[in-house]
N, C-alpha and C positions, 0 to 999 in steps of 0.2 A: 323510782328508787331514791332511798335518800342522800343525804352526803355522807350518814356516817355509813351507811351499807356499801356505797362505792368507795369509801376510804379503808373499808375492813375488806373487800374483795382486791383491791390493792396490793393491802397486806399483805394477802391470801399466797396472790399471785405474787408477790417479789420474795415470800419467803420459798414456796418452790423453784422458783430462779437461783436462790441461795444454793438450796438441796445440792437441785441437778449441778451446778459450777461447782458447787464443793467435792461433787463425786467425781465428776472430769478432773478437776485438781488432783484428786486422792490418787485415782487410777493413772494420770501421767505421772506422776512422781515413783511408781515404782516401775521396779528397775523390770526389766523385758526377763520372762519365764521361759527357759527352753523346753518345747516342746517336741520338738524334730529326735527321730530316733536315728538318722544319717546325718551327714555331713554335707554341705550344699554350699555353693559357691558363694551364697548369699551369708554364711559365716566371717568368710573373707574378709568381707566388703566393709568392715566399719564400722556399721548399722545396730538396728536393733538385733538381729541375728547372733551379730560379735559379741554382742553386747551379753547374750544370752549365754553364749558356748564361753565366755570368759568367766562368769559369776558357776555357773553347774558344775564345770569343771576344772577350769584351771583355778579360782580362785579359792573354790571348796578344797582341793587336794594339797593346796601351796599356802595356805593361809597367814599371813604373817601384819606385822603395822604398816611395813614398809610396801610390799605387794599392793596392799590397800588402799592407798592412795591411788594406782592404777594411771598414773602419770605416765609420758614419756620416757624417763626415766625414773629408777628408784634412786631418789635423796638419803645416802647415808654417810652416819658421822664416825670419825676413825678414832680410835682410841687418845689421839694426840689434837684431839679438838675441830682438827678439818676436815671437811664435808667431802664430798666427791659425788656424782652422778654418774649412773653405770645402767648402759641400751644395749638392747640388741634388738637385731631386727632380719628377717629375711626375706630376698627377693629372686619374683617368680614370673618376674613379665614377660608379654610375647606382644611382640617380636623383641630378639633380646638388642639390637640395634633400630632406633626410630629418631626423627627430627628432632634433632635439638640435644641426644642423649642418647645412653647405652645403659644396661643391665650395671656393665661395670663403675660408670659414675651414680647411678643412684645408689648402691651397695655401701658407698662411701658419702655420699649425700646425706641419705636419712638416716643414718644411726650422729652422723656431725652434727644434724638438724633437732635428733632430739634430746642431745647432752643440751647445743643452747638453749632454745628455750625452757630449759631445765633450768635455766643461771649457772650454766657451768659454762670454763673454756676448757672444749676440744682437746686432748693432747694423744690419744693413742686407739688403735682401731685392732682387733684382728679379723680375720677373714677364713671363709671355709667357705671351700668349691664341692657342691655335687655334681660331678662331669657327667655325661653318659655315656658310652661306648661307641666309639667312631664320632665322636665331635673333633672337629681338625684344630690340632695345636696350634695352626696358624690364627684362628679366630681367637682360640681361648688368649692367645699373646697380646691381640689386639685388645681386648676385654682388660685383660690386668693390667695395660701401657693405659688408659682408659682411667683407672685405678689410680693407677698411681700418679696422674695426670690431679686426678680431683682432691686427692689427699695435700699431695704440695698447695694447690690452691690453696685449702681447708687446714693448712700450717698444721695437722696432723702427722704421724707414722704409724701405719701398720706393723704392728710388732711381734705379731704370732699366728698361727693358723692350721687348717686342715686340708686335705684333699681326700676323695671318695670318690671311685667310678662305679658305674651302675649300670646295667645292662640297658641295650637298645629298648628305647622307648618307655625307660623307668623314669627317666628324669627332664623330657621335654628337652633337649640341647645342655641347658645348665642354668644352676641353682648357687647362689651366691646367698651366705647370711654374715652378718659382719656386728659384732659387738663393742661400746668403744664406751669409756672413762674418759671423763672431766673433771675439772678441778672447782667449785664451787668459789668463790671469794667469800670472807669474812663479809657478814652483815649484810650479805646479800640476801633475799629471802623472794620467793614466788610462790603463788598459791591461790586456790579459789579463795580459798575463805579470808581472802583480803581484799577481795572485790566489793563493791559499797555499790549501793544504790547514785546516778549521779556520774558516774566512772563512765569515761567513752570508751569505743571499739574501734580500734584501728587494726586494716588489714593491711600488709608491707607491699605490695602489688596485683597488679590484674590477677583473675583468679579464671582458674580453669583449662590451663593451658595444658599440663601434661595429661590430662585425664582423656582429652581431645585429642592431643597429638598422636599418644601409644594408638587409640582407638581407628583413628582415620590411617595410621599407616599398617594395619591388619588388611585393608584393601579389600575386604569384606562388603563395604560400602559404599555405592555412586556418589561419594561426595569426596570433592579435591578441595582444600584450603588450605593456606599458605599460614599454617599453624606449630611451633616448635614447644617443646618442652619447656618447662622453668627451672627443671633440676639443677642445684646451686647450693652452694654452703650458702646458708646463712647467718655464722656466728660472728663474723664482721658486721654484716648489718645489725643483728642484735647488741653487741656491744655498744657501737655507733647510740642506739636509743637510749640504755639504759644509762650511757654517760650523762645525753640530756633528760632523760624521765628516770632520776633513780629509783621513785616510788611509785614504779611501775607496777601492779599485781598481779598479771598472771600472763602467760604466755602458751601457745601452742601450733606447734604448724599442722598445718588444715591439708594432711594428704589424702588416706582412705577416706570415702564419706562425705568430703569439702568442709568448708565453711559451714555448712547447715549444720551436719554433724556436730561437730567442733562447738558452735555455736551452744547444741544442744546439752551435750556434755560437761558446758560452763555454768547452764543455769542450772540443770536437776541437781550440780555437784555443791554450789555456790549458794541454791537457794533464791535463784533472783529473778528476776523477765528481763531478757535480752531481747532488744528492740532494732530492727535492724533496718535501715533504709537503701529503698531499692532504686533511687535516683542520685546512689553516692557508691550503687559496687560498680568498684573496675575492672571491666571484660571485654576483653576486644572485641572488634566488631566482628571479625571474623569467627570467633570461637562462639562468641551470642547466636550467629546464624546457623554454627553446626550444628550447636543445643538443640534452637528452634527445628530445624530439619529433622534432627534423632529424636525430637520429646522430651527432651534430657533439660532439666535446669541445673543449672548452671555451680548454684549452690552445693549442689552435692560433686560435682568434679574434680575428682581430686588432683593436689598441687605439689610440686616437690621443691617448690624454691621459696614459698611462702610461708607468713606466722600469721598469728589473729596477735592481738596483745590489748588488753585492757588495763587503763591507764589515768590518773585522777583527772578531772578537768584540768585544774589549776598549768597541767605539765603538757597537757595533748599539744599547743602548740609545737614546745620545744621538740619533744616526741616526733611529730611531723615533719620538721624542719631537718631535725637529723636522720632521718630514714630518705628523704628525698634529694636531699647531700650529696646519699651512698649511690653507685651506679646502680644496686638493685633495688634500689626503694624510691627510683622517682615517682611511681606510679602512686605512691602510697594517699592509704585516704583514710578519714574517720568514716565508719561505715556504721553507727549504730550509739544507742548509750545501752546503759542499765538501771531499771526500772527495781521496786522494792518488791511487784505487784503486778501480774499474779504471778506466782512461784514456779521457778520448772517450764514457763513458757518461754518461747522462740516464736516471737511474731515480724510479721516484715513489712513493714510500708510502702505500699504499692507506689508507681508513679502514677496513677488515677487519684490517690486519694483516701482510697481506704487501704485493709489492712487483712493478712491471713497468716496461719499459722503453719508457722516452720517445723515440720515434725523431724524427728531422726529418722536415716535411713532405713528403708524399707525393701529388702531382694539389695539384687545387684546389679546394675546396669551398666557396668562399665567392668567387667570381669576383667581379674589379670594385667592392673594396669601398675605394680608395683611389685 
């Protein structure tokens, strides 16, 4: 064979390497199709599933600019020039009492969690109970003392609400959703599309903890560890950052789905390859073992006291320096950069040495942990 025959078989051959990479591209970059004619727990969950029953239906029906961004919170501007951030969210977990946390501090937790990493501060929550019939007032007192425990923390007030009782076995014990407004600051701004190739990933703590803890205290499973929840405001911590990284670019805390998710949801949105290194996540040893024992990585586990935040290089130190300050951010690490290339991937760096790809959740493996 000659040299130019082996140089044109070459050819051949890397321009189908092209082909086939550029269809994988094509195909990961769009967004997950619903196909399911029910509803399945694996909706729930974060995932591609969510991902689906969000764009068919609620986003088809609700369609708007604001919606569309599909944030944690919708960023909207008041006729009088300033911004505000406005979440809600609802919670369904069981057991409604588990290490480390209650139904009633997460209810207050994650809607506080997703005004900050919105770039808003926190100021006002309200709250709606679906009770079920014959749930004892005593508990429910315990749950709103709980409540109102995590708000004072979270320099929040609840300031309006509902209650709804529902017959035996409508409502699984009780159903708390809770909606909350923040105040955005002038010239504050977050957003994918301020993410730059170059940009590291910092996680604010070990990850994995609540997704393990609700899971191991169901008692469903031969396995005991000495595992508590992360449930926690964290719009002190996030402030704490943005004082030293004010040109921080995007933020979000990693609860359904984890980090992987979260992860995924930065590059397809962003445009970018998120590169993640797996000898820089922080996961306790104990919650790594549970993984390992259930099958479960770890990535996907979701967390209620955690953010992801990407950040220029130039600032990652300061970034660092001030989250690990905080009482909840000693743990904190850079866990990844961002790459220009190729687009919409999530890959992780093994500690062997090589490298695999991080897809978005798929089912649900950790049902009813929020």
């Amino acid at each position: 064979m000659t040299s130019s025959q082996v140089g044109a078989d070459r050819s051949m051959s890397e321009a189908r390497e092209d082909r086939v990479l550029e269809r994988i591209d094509a195909f990961r970059k769009r967004r997950p199709r619903l196909l399911d004619t029910v509803i399945t727990l694996a909706h729930g969950a974060g995932g591609k599933s969510s991902a689906a029953l969000t764009d068919a239906v609620f986003l088809e029906a609700f369609r708007n600019p604001e919606l569309e961004q599909l944030g944690d919170a919708a960023v909207l501007a008041l006729p009088s020039g300033e911004r505000l951030a406005f979440s809600t969210d609802s919670y369904v977990v069981q057991p409604l009492r588990f290490p480390g946390g209650s139904i009633g501090n997460l209810a207050v937790h994650g809607t506080v969690n997703d005004l900050a990493v919105s770039g808003a501060r926190p100021q006002w929550l309200s709250a709606a109970f679906v009770i079920e019939e014959g749930f004892e007032i005593g508990r429910l007192q315990q749950f709103v003392s709980d409540m109102r425990e995590s708000a004072a923390a979270a320099g929040v007030q609840i300031v309006t609400g509902d209650t709804k009782v529902v017959g035996r076995g409508a409502a699984d014990g009780l159903y708390i959703s809770t909606a909350g407004v923040g105040l955005i600051p002038a010239g504050r701004r977050l957003s994918a599309d301020l993410v730059r190739p170059g940009d590291r990933i910092i996680v604010s703590g070990t990850i994995g903890e609540h997704g393990m803890a609700v899971m191991l205290a169901r008692g469903e499973l031969a396995i005991e560890a000495d595992i508590d929840s992360d449930t926690a405001p964290v719009n002190g911590l996030v402030e704490a950052m943005l004082a030293a990284a004010p040109d921080t670019r995007w933020m979000r805390d990693a609860t359904r789905g984890g980090v992987g998710t979260v992860a995924n949801e930065l590059a397809q949105t962003a445009g970018v390859a998120v590169i993640l290194d797996e000898a820089t996540l922080p996961i306790l040893p104990q919650v790594l073992g549970a993984c390992d024992m259930l099958g479960i990585d770890p990535l996907y586990v979701a967390n209620e006291g955690k953010f992801i935040a990407v950040v220029p290089p130039e600032q990652t130190d300061a970034a660092l320096a001030a989250l690990r300050a905080h009482p909840l951010g000693a743990s904190a690490a850079v866990i990844g950069e961002i790459l220009g290339d190729p687009q919409g991937i999530v890959a992780l760096r093994t500690a062997f040495g090589g490298s695999r790809i991080v897809d978005m959740l798929v089912g649900d493996p950790l049902p009813r942990i929020c």
